[in-house]
Each structure stands twice: as C-alpha cells, then as structure tokens.
N, CA, C and O atoms as a Maestro MAE file, in Angstrom:
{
 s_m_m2io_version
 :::
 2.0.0
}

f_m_ct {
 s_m_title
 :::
 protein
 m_atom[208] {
  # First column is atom index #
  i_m_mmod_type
  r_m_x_coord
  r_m_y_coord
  r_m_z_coord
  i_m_residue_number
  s_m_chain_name
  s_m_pdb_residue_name
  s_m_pdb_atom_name
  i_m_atomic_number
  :::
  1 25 10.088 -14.243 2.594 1 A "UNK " " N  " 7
  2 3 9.045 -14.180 1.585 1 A "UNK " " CA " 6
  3 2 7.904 -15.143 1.920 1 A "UNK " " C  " 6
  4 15 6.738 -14.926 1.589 1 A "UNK " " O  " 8
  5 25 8.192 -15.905 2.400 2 A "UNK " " N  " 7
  6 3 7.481 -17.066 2.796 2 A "UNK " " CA " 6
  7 2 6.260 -16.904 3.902 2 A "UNK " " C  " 6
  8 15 5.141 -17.400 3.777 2 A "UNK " " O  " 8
  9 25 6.832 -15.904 5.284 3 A "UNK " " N  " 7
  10 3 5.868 -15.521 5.938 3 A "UNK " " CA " 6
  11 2 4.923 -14.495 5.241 3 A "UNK " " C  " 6
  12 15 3.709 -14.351 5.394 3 A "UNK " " O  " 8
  13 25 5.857 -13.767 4.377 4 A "UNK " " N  " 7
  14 3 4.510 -12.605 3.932 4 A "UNK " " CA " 6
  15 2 3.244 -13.475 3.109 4 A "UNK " " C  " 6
  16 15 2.044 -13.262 3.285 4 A "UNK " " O  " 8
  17 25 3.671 -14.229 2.423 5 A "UNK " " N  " 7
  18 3 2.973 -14.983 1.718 5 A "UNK " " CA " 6
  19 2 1.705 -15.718 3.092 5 A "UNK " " C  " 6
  20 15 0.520 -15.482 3.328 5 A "UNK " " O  " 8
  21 25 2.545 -16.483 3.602 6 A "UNK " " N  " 7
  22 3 1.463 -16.711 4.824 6 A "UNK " " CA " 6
  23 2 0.471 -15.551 5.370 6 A "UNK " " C  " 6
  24 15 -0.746 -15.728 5.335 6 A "UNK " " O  " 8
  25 25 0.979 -14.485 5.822 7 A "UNK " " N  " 7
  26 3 0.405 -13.654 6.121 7 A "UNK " " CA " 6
  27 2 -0.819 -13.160 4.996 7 A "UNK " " C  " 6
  28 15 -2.045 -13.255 5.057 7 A "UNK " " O  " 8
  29 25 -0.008 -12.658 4.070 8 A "UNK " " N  " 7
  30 3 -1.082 -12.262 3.008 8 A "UNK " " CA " 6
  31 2 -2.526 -13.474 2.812 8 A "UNK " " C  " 6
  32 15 -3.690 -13.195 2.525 8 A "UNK " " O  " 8
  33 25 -1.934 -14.796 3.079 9 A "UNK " " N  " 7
  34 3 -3.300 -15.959 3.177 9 A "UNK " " CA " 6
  35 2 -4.073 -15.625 4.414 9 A "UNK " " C  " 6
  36 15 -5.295 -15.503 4.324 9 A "UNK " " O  " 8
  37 25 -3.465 -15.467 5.565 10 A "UNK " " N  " 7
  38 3 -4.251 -15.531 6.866 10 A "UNK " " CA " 6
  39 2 -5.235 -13.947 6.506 10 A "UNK " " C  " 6
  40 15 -6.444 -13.982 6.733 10 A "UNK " " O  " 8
  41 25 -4.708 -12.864 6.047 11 A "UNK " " N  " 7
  42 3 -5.393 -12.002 6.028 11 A "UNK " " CA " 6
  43 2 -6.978 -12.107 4.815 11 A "UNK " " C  " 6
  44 15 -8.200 -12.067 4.958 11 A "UNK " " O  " 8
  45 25 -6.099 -12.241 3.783 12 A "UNK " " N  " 7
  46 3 -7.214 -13.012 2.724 12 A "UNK " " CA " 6
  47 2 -8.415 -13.765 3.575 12 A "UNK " " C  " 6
  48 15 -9.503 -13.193 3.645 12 A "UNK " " O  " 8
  49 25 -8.228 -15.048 4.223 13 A "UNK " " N  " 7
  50 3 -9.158 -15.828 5.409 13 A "UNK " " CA " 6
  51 2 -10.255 -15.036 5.595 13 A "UNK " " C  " 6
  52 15 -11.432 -14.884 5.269 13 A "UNK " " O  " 8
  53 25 -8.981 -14.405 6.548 14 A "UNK " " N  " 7
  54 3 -10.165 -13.167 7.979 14 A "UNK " " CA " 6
  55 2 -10.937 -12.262 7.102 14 A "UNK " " C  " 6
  56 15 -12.027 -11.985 7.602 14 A "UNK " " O  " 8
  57 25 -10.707 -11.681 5.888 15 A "UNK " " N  " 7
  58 3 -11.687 -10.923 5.171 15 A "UNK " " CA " 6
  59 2 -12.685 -11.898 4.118 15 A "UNK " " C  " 6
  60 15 -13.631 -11.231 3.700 15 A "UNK " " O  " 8
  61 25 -12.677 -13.048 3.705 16 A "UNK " " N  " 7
  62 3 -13.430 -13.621 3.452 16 A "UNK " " CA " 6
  63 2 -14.379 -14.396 4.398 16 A "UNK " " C  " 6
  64 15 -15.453 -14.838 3.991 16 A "UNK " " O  " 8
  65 25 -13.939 -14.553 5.719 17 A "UNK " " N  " 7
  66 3 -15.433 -14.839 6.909 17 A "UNK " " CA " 6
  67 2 -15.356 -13.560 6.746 17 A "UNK " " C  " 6
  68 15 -15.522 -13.318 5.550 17 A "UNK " " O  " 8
  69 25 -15.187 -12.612 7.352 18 A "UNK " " N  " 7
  70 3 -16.193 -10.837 7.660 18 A "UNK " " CA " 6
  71 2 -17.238 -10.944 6.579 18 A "UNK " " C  " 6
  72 15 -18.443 -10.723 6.700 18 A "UNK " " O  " 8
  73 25 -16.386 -11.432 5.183 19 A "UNK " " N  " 7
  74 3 -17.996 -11.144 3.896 19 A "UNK " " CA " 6
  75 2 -18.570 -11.878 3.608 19 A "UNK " " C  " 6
  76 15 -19.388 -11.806 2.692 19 A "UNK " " O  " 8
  77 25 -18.256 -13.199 4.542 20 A "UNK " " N  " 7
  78 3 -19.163 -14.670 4.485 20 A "UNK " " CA " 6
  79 2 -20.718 -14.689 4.024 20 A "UNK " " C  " 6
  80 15 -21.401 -15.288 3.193 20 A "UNK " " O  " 8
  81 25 -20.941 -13.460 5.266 21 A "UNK " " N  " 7
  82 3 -22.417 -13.218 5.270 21 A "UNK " " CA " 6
  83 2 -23.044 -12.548 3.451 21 A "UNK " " C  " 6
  84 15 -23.682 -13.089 2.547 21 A "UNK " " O  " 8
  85 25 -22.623 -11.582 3.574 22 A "UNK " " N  " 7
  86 3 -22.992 -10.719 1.719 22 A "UNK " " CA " 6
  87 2 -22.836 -11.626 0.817 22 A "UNK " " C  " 6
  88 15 -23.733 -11.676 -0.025 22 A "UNK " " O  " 8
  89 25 -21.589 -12.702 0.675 23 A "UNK " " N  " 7
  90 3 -21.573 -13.402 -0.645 23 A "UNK " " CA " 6
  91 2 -22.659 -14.010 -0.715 23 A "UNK " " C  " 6
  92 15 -23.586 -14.021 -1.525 23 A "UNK " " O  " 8
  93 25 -22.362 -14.694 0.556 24 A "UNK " " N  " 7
  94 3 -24.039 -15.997 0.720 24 A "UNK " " CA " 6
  95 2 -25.036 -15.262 0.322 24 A "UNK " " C  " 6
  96 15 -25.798 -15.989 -0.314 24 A "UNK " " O  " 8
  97 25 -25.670 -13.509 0.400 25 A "UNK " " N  " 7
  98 3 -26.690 -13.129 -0.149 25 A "UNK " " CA " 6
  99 2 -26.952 -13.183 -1.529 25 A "UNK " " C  " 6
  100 15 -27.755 -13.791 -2.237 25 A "UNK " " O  " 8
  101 25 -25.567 -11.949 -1.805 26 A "UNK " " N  " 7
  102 3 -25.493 -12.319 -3.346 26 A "UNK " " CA " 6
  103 2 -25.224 -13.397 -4.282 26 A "UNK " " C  " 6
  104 15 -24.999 -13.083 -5.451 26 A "UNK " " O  " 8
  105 25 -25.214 -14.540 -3.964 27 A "UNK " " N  " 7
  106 3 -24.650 -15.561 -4.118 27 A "UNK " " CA " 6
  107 2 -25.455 -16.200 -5.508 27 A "UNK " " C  " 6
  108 15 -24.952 -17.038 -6.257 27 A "UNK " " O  " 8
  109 25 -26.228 -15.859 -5.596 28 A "UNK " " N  " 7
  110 3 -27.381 -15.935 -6.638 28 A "UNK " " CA " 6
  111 2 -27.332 -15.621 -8.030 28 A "UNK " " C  " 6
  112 15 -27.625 -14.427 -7.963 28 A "UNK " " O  " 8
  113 25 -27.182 -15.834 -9.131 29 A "UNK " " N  " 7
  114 3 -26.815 -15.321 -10.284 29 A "UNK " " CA " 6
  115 2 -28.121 -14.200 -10.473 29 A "UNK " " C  " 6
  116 15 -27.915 -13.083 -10.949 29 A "UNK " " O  " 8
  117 25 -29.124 -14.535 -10.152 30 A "UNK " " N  " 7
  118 3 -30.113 -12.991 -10.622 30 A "UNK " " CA " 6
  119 2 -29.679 -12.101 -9.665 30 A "UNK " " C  " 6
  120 15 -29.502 -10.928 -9.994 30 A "UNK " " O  " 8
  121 25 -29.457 -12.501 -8.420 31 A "UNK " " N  " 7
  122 3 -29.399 -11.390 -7.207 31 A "UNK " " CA " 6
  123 2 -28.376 -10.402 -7.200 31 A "UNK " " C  " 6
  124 15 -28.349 -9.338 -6.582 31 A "UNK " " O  " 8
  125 25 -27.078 -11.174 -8.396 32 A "UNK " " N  " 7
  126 3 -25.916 -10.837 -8.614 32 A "UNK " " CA " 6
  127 2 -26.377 -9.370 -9.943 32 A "UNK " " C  " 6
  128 15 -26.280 -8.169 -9.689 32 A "UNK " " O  " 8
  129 25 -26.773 -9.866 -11.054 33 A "UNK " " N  " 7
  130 3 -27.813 -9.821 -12.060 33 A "UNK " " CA " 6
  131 2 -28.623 -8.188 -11.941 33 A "UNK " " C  " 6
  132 15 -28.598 -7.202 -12.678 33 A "UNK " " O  " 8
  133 25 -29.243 -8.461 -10.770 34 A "UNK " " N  " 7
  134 3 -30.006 -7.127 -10.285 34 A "UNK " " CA " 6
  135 2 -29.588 -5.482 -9.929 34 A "UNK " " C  " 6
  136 15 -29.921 -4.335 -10.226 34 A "UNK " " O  " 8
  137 25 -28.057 -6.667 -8.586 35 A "UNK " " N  " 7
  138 3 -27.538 -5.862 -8.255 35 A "UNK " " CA " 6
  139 2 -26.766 -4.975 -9.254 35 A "UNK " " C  " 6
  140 15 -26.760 -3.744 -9.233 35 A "UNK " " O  " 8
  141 25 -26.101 -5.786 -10.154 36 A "UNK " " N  " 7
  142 3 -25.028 -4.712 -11.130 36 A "UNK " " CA " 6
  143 2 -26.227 -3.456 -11.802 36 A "UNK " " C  " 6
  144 15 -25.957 -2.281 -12.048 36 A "UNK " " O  " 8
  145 25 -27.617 -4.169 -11.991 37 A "UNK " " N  " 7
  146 3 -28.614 -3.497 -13.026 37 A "UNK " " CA " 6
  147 2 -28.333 -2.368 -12.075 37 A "UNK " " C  " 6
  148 15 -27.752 -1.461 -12.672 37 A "UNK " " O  " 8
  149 25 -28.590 -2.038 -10.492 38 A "UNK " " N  " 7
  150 3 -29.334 -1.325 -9.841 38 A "UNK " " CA " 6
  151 2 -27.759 -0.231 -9.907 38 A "UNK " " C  " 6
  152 15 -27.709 0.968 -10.181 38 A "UNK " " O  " 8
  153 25 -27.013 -0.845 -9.674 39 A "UNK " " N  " 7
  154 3 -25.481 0.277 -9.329 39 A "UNK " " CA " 6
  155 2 -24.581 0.393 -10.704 39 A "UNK " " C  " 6
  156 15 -23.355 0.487 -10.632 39 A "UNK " " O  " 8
  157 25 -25.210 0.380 -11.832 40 A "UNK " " N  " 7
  158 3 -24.963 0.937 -12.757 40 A "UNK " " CA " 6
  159 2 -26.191 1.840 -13.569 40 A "UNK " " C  " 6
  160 15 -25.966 2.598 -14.512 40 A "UNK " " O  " 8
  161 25 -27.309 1.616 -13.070 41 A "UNK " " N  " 7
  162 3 -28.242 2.668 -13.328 41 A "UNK " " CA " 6
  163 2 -27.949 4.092 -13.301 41 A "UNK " " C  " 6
  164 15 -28.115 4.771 -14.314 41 A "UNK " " O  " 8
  165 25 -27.426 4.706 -11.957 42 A "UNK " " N  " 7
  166 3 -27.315 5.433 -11.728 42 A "UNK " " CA " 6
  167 2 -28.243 6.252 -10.902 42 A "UNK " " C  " 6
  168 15 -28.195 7.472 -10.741 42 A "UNK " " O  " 8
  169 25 -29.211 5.290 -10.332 43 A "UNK " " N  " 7
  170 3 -30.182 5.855 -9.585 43 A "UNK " " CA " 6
  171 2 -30.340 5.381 -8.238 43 A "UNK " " C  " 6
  172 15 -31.142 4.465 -8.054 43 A "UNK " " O  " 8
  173 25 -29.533 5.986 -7.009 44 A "UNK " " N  " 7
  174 3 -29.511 5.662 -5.721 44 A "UNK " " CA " 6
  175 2 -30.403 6.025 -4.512 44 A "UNK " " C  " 6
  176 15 -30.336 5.923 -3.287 44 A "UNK " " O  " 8
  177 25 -31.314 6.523 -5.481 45 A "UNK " " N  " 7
  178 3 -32.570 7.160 -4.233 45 A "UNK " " CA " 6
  179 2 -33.221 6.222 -3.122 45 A "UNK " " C  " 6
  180 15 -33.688 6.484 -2.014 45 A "UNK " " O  " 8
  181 25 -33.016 4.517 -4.134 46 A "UNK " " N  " 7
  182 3 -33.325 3.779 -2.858 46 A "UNK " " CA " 6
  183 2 -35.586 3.614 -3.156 46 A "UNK " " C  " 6
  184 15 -36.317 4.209 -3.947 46 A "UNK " " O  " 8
  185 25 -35.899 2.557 -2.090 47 A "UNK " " N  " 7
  186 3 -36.897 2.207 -2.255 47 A "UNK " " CA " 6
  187 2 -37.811 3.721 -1.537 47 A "UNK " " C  " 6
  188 15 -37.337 4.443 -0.660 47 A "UNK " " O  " 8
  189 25 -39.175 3.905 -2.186 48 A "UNK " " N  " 7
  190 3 -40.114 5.033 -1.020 48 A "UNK " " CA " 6
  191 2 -40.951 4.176 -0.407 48 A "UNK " " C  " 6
  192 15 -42.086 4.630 -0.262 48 A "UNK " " O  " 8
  193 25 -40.758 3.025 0.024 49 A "UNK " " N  " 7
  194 3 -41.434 1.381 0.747 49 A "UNK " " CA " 6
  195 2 -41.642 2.482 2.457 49 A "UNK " " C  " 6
  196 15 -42.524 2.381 3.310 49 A "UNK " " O  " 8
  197 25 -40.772 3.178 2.419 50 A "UNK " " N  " 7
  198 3 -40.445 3.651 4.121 50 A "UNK " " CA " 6
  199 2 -41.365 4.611 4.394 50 A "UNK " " C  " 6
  200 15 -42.013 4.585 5.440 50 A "UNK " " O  " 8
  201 25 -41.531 5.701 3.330 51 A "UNK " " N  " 7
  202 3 -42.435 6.769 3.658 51 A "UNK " " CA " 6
  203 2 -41.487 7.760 3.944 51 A "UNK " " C  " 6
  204 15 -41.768 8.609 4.789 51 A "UNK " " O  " 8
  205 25 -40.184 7.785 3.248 52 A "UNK " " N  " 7
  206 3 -38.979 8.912 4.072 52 A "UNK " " CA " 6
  207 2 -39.101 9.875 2.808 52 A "UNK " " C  " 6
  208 15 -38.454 10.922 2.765 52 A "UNK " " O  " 8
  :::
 }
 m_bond[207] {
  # First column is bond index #
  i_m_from
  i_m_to
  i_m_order
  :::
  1 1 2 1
  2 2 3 1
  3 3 4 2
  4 3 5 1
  5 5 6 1
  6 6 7 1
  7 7 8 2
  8 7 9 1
  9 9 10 1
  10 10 11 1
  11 11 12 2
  12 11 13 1
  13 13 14 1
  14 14 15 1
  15 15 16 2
  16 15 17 1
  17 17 18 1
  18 18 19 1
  19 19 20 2
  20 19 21 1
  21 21 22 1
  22 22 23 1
  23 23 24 2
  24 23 25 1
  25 25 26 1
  26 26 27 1
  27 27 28 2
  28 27 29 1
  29 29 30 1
  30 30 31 1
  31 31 32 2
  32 31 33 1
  33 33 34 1
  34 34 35 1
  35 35 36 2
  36 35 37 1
  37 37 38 1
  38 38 39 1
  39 39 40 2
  40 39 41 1
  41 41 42 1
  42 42 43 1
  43 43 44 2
  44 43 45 1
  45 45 46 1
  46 46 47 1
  47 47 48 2
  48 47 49 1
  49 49 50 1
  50 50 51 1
  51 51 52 2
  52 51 53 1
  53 53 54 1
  54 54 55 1
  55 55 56 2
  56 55 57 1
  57 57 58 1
  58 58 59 1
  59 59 60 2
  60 59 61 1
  61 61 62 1
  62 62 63 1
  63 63 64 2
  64 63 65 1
  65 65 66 1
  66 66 67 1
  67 67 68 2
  68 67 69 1
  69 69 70 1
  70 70 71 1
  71 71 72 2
  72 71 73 1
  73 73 74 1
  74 74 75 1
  75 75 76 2
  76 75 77 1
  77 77 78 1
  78 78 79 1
  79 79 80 2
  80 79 81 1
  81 81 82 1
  82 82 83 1
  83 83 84 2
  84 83 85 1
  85 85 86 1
  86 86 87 1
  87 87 88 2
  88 87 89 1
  89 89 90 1
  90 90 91 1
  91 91 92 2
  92 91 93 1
  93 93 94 1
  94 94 95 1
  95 95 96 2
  96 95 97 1
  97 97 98 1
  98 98 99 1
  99 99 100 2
  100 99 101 1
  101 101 102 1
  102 102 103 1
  103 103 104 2
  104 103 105 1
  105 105 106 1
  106 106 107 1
  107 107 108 2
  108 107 109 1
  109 109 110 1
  110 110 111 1
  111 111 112 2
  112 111 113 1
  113 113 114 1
  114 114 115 1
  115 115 116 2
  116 115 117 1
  117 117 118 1
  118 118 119 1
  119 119 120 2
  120 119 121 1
  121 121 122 1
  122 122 123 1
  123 123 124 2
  124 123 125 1
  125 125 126 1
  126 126 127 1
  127 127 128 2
  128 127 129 1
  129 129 130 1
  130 130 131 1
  131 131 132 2
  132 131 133 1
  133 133 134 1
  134 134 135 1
  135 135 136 2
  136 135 137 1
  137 137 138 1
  138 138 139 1
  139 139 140 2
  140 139 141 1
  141 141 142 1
  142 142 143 1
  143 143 144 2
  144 143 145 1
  145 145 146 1
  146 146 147 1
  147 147 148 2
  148 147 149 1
  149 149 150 1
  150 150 151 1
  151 151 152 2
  152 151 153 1
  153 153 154 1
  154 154 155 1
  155 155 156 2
  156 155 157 1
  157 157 158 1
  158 158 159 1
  159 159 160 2
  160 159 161 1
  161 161 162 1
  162 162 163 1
  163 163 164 2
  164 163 165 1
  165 165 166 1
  166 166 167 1
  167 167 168 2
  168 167 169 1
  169 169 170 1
  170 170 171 1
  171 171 172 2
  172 171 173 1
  173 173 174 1
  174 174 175 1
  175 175 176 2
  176 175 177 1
  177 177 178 1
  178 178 179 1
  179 179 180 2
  180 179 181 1
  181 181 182 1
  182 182 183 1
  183 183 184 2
  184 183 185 1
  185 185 186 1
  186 186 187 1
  187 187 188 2
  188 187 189 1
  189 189 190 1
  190 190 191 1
  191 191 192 2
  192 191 193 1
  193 193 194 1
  194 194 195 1
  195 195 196 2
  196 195 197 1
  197 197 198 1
  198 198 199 1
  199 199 200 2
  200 199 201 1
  201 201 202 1
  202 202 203 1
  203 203 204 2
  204 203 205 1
  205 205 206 1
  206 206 207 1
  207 207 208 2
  :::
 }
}
C-alpha cells in the first residue's frame, strides 16, 4: 500500500510540473474570474482579432 501511495505522489508531481506553466497563467483571481465567465457562456467562437 505504501508504494502505491508513493507512486500515486510521484505521479501527482510529474502532472503538476507538465501544468506548471497554465496555473502560473491562470494564477490570477480575475484571469481565473474571466476564464469561468468565458466557458460557461457558452460561446466558443473565439476572438475575429485573426481575420478567420
């Protein structure tokens, strides 16, 4: 029981550096704030900034 437990930590680790980078973005209480506004809207069309 003991190694799974280890294991289950080492894995936990390795997926918290992979999302090191995103938290640090969202890391922000408005940025956090925005994001929920934007992905509970329901509107994923995204910016027309591109011209697409």
């Amino acid at each position: 029981m003991m190694d799974n437990r280890k294991e289950q930590m080492e894995n936990l680790e390795k997926e918290f550096k992979f999302c090191q980078k995103i938290l640090n973005a969202i890391g922000d209480e408005t940025r956090q704030h925005l994001l929920i506004i934007m992905m509970t809207s329901g509107e994923c069309s995204g910016s027309d900034s591109a011209g697409y």
